[in-house]
N, C-alpha and C positions, 0 to 999 in steps of 0.2 A: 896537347891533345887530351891530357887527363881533364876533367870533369869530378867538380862536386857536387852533386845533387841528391836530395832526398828521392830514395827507390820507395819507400812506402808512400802510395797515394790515397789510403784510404783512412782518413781520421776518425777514429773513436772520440766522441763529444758526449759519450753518457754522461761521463762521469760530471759532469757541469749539468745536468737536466734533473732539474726536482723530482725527488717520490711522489709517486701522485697517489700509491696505493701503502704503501708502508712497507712491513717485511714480515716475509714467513717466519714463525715463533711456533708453530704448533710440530712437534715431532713425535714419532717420525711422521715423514712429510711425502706423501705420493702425489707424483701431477703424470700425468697421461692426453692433458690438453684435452680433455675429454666436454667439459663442462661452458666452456667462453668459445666465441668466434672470436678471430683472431681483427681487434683494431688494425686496420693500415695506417702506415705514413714511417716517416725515417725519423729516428732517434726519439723513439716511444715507448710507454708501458703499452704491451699489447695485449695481457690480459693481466690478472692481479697477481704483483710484484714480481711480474717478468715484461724485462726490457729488452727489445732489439734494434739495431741500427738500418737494416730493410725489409721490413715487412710489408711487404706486396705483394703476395699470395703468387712468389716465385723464388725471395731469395730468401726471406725467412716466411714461413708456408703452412698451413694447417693441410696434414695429409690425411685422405680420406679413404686411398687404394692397399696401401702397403701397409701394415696395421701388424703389431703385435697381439695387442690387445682392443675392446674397444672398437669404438669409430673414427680415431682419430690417431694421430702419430704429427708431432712436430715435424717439418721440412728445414735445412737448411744447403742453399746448393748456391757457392760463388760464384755468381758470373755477373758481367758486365752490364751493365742498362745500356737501353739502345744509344748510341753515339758520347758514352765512357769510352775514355783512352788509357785507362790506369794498367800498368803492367799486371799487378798483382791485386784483388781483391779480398776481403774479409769481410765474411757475414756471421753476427753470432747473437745470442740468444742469451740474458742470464739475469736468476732472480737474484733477490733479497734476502738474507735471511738472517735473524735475529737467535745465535748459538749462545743466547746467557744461559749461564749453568749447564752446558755440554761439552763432555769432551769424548776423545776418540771417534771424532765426526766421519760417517764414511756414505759416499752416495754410490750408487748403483743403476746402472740404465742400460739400457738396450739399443743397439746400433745395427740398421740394416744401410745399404746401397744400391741407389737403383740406376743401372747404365744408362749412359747419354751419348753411346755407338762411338765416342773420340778414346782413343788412348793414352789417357791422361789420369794422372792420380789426383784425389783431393785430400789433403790433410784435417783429422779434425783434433785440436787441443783443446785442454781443458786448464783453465788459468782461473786463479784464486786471489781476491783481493781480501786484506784485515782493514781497510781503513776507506768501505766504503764506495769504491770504482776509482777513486782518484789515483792508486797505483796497483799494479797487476804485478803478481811474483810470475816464476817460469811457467813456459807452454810444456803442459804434459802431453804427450804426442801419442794418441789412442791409433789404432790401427793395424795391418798385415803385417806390415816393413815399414822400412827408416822412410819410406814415401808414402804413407798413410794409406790408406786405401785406394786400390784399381779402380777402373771404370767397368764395373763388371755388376750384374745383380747379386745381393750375397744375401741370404735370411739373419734374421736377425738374430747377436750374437750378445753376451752378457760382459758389461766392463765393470771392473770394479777400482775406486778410487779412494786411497786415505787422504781427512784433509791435514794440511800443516798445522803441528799445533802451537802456529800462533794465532789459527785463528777459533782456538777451543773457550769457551766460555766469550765470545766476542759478538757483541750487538751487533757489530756493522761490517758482517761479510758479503761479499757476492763469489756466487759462483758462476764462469762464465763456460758455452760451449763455442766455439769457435771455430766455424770452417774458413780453410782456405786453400786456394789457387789461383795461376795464372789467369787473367782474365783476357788473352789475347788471344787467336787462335783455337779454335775447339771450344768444349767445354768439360768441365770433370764430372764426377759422379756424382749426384744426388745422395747428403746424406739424411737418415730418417733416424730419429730419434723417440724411444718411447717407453714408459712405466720407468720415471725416473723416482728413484729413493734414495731417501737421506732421514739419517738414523745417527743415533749414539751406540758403541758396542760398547759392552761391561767392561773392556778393559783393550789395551792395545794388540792386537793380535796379526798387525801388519808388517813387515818386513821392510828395511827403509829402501827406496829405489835411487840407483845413481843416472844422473839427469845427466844430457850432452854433456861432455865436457870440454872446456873451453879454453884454447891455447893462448896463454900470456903472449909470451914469444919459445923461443928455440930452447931454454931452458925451464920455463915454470909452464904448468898446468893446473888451472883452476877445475875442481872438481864439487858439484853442487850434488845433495842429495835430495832426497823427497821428505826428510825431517830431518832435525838432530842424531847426530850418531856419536857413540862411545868413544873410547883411546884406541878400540881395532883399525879405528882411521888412521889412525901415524904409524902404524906398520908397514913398510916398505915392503915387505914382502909378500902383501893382499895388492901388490899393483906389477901386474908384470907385461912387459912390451913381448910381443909374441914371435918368435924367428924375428927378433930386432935387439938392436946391440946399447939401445938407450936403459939405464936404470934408475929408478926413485933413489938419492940420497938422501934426502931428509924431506917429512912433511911438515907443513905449516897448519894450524887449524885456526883459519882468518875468520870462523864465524861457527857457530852450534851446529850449522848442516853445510859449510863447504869448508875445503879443506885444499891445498895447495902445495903442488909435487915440486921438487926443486931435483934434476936431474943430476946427475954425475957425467955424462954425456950429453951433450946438445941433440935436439933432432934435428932430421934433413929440411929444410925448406922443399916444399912439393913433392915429399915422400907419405905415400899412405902407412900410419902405422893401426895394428890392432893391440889396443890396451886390455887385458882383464882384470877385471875388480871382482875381487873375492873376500867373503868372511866378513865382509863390515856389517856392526849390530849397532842397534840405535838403545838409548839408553834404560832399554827394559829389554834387551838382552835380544829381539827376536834378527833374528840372521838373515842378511842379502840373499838373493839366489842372485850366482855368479852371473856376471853381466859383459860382455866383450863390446866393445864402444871405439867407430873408427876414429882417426884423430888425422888431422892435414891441416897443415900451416903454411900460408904463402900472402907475404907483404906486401907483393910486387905492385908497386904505382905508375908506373912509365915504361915506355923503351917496347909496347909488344901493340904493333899499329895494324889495323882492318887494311890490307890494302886488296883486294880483290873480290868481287861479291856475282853470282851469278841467281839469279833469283827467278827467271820466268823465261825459261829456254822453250820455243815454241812448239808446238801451236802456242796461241798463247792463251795465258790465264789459265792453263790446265797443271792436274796435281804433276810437277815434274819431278824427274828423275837425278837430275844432272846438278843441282842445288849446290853449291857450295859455297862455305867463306874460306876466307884465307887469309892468315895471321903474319906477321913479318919482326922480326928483331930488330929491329932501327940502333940495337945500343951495340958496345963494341965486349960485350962481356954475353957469355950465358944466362938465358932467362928459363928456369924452372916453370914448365905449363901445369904441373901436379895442383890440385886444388881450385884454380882460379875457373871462372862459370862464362859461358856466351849465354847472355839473354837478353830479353827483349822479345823481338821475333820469334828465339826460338828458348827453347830451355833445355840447352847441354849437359846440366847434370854437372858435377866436380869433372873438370879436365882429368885426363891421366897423365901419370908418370912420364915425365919425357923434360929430354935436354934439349931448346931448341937454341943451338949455335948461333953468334954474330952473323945476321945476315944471310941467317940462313929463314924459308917459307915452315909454315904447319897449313892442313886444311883439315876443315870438318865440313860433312856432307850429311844430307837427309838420305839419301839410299846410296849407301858405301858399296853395295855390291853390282848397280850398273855403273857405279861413276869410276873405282877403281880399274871394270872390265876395258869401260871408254876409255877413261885417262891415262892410264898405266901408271897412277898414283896410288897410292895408300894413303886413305882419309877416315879419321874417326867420325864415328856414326854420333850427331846430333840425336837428341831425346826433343819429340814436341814435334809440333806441325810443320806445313812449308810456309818458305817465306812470302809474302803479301806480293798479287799480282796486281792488286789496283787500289792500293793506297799507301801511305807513307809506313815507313818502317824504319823503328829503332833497333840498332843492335849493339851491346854496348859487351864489356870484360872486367868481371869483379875480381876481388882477391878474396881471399877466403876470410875477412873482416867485412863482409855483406852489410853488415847494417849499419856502415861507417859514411855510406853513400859516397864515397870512392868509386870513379869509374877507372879504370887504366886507358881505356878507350872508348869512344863511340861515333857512330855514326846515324844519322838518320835521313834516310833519301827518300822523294816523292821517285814515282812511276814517270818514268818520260821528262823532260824535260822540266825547269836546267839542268837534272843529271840525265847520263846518255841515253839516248832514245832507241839507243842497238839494244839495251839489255831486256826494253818490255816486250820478250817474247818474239824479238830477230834474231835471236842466236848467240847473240856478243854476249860474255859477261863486262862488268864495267870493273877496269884497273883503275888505281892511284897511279898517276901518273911516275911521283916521284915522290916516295916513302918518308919525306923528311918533310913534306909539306901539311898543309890543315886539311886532313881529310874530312872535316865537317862543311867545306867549300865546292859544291858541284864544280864549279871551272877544275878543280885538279885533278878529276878524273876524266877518261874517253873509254868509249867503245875499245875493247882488245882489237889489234890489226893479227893477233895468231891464228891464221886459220888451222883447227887442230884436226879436223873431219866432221862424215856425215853421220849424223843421228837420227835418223826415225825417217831419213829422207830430207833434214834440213843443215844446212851447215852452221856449224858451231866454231865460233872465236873466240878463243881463251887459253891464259895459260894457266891453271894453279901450278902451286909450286915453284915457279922461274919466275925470275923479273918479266918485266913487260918489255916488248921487242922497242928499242926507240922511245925518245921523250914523249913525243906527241905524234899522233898521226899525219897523213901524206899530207892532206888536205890542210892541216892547219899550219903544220911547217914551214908550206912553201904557199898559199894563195892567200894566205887571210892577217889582213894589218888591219889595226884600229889607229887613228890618229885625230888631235893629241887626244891622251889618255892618260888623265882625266879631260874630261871636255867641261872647258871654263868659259864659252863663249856663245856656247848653243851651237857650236860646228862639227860635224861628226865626217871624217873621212874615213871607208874603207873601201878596202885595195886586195883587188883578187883579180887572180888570171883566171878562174874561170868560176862557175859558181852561179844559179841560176834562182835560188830562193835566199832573199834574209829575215829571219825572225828575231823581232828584240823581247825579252822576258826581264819583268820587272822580279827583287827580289824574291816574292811572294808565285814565284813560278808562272805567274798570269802573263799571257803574250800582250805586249800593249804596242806593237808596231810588224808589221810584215811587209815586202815590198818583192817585185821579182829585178832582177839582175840582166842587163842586158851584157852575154858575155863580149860584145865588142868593147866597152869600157873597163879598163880593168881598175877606174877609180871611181867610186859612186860620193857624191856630198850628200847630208841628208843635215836638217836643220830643226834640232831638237831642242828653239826656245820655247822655253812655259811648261817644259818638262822638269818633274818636281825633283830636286838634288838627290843622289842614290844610288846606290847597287844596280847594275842593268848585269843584263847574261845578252850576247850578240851570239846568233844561231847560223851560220851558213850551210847551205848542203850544195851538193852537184848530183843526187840523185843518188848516188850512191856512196860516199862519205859525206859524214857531216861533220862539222866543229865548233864549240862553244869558245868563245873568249870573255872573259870580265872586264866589264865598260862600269867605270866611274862617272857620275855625271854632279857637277859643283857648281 
């Protein structure tokens, strides 16, 4: 069930696209967007010696309303083009510029946000290239909190940014602005940029910043700053774990601005720690303000399987309440949930702290306070919207190595059939049949047969938390044979005692046969030559249960 696949789907190709305009050389350097309309089209200059990746007067924007200054204010606001599927998008914006003969480069801009009614944050970084666009150092992460900016209107606010000095006295820098978010459900906040400056100061008067820090494994921690820093870095003593029992033994200084903690104690796998960094000065002496930086480490690849998902409890297609997934332990050892993400569909935010036992269930819900009142479970609360009531939906489980493209899990199901057709909004949520099998296979799930009670006046089928009552349902257990199977001759026998509709679905979910059932035969022949070799799904119902089987056809 693990999956390796690339999660970033949106390529940056600047750096391959000729200058069409040269680079900024004149400093200090003001753009306010004031002066050019913004050229359209994707991966362009769109005005002189500034490049963006969508400039379509939506996702990179010349704003005319929100204004600091001026008539004008840059836009830039991630979201998806009509009929994108990318989980995650990035839109950004970034010139040229030619720093021969400067140093102590520092720019200056103005950042507002204007709401788009979803509750959803958008991130926006600020990333620095010496050599041109062809590599980008770290994302500096401007905004309220570690999730950049709310979806709220904010006036606009002053940032201020030192650049790295390798890229002082250098011909060929970019500086890049960067928004991002989820591109699936909702949208985030419009961010507005304007009266940007870039300037030389007479001398370094910046303090160095300590950037995320990044967990080796269980003993080292890689620790990056925002420039070069002095020997205050190898003191163990400027690094302390807070109410936690891990200490710095010795540092390493693997590079002029990062530097590498070697513990004395290991940390926990799936334990949140808070580290503070203190006193570290960069080599002209000016001092950090102390910085607290969360840290969570979890490897995990295998063994924590999707088997339960309810997504559209009726009416149907409405915002629901009852939403849940549900996690399962397949392995015979403890699996650590601390750290690792559900997204896709939805965006959980780092899992919390928690032991989930061999075999034993976890659930997370979109409204934990009707679903715990129904259930009589305890479910943590999902961050992000509800799940998709009418169209396919990925849900997948990272480790907290995100951009290793490591899934531990996923799944991805159409609405109605061939996965079960109780869950679009009849009440059922749809189980894995059996926890050990390929949950990216519709045939190995069904409709729940738990009736658990009434909801809103409809009845609801589901267990979170418990196995699923029985392999397979009434209907399929005892009425429904495929024979043989695979079918090698173009002869298809099935065999039901009672059962009044059959639907056949080709892999691609599309029905390519339907027929009605006379319940006096309880054996129907049906003669499937010139049908093309493949995957089939066989659909029976009796009106009120239904069951899928997987039909080979050779």
């Amino acid at each position: 069930m693990k999956k390796f696949i690339p999660l970033i789907l949106v390529v940056q190709i600047c750096c391959f696209c000729s200058k069409s305009y040269g680079q900024v050389a004149q400093f200090p350097y003001l753009e306010g967007f004031e002066n050019e309309t913004f050229v359209q089209g994707e991966n362009l200059y769109f005005i002189n010696d500034w490049f963006g990746n969508y400039v379509d007067n939506r996702r990179v924007f010349q704003e005319n309303i929100n204004l600091r200054t001026g008539a004008f204010a840059m836009g830039l606001w991630p979201v998806a083009a009509e009929g994108e599927e990318e989980e995650e998008i990035e839109v950004f914006a970034q010139v040229d510029l030619d720093l021969t003969g400067l140093e102590n480069v520092v720019t200056k801009f103005w950042v507002a946000t204007v709401a788009t009614g979803e509750m959803k944050h958008v991130k926006l970084y600020l990333k620095l290239s010496v050599d041109g666009g062809l590599t980008f150092g770290p994302k500096i992460l401007m905004g309220t909190d570690e999730r950049g900016f709310q979806n709220i209107d904010t006036v606009y606010k002053e940032f201020t940014h030192a650049f790295h000095p390798n890229a002082f006295s250098n011909p060929d820098v970019v500086l890049q602005f960067m928004a991002k978010s989820g591109a699936k459900k909702g949208t985030a906040a419009k961010i507005l940029i304007d009266d940007i400056t870039i300037y030389a100061e007479d001398e370094d008067i910046f303090p160095p910043l300590a950037l995320e820090p990044s967990v080796i494994n269980v003993n080292e921690i890689d620790i990056l700053f925002s420039e070069p820093i002095d020997e205050s870095a190898l003191d163990p003593t400027n690094y302390t774990f807070i109410d936690a029992s891990p200490f710095v033994d010795s540092i390493t200084l693997t590079d002029s601005d990062l530097v590498r903690l070697n513990l004395s104690t290991p940390i926990s796998i799936g334990k949140y720690y808070d580290l503070e960094i203190a006193n570290i000065k960069d080599l002209v002496g000016n001092t950090m303000v102390t910085s607290i930086a969360e840290l969570i480490y979890n490897p995990l690849t295998e063994g924590l399987v999707i088997t339960e998902i309810m997504y559209d409890e009726p009416p149907v297609e409405q915002n629901d309440d009852l939403e849940f997934i549900e996690l399962y332990n397949v392995t015979d050892l403890p699996i650590e949930l601390g750290g690792l993400r559900i997204k896709g569909g939805i965006a959980s935010g780092k899992l919390p702290e928690y032991t989930l036992q061999p075999g034993d269930y976890w659930i997370t819900a979109k409204n934990t306070t009707v679903f715990n009142s129904f259930f009589g479970v305890n479910a943590y609360k999902w961050i992000g919207a509800n799940l998709s009531n009418d169209e396919a939906e990925l849900i997948y489980i990272q480790n907290t190595d995100h951009h290793s493209g490591v899934m531990v899990d996923s799944v991805t199901y159409t609405i109605g059939l061939p996965w079960p057709e109780g869950a679009a909004g009849q009440g059922y949520s749809m189980e894995l049949i059996d926890p050990l099998s390929d949950n990216s296979n519709p045939v190995n799930w069904k409709n729940s047969s738990n009736y658990f009670g009434n909801y809103k006046g409809y009845d609801i089928y589901a267990s979170p938390g418990s196995a699923t009552l029985g392999t397979e349902d009434k209907l399929s257990q005892n009425v429904l044979k495929l024979y043989p199977n695979p079918v090698t001759n173009g002869i298809l026998n099935i065999e039901s005692t009672t059962g009044n509709l059959v639907i056949i679905y080709n892999a691609l979910g599309q029905k390519v046969f339907s027929t009605k059932v006379d319940d006096s035969y309880n054996i129907q022949t049906f003669n499937l030559s010139g049908w093309q070799s493949g995957v089939y799904f066989v659909q029976i119902s009796d009106g009120r249960n239904t069951s899928i089987k997987k039909l080979i056809l050779r």
